[in-house]
N, C-alpha and C positions, 0 to 999 in steps of 0.2 A: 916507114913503119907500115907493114901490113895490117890486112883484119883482123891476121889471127895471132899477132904480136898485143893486138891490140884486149884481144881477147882474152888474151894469157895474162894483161897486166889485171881487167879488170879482175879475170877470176883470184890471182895471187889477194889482192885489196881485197876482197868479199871473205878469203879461207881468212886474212888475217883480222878481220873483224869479227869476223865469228869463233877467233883463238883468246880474241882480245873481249869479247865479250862472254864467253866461258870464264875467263879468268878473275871477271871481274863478279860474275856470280861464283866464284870462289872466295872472294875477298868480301864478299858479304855474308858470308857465311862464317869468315873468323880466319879464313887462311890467307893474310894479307902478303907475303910475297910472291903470291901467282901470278906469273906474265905470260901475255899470250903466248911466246915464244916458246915459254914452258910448256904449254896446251899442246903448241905443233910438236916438241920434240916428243911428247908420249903419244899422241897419235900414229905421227907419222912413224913410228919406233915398229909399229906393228905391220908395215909395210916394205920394211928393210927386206924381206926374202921372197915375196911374192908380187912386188911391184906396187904400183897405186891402183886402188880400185878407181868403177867407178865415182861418179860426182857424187852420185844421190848417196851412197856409202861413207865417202870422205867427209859429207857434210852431216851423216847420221850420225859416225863416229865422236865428230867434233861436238855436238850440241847435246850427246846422249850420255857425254862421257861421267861419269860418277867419281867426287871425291874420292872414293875406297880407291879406285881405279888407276888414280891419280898418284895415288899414297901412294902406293904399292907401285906403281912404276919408279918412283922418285926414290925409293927405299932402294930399289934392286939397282938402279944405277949409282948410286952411294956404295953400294958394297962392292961393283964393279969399277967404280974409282973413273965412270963417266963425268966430265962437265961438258956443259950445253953451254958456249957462249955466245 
């Protein structure tokens, strides 16, 4: 395993703990089935045609993101008959 394997696992652990820890300032707020993983699919949702931005973006995106934001992704993937497993 290389540096930059090494790299790549730590940064995956840091994006999911900060999915995982959005999610969880969701569930304190009253929306108790938010999982990180939900956190990554509406983010990263917004990258599907333009590729991944940078870090300092991805980790804006993640920490910046807004219930409404949230809502309203989850609404529009229900109507398009998306599941995230």
């Amino acid at each position: 395993m290389g540096v930059e394997d090494i790299r790549s696992i730590e940064f995956d652990e840091d994006i999911q703990m900060m999915c995982k820890s959005k999610a969880e300032e969701f569930r304190l707020i009253g929306y108790e089935h938010v999982t990180g993983k939900d956190i990554w699919n509406c983010v990263s949702s917004k990258y599907e045609k333009e590729g991944f931005p940078p870090i300092y973006k991805l980790v804006n995106d993640i920490l910046s993101l807004k219930v409404t934001g949230f809502m309203n992704f989850m609404t529009m993937s229900a109507y398009k008959g998306s599941t995230f497993e």
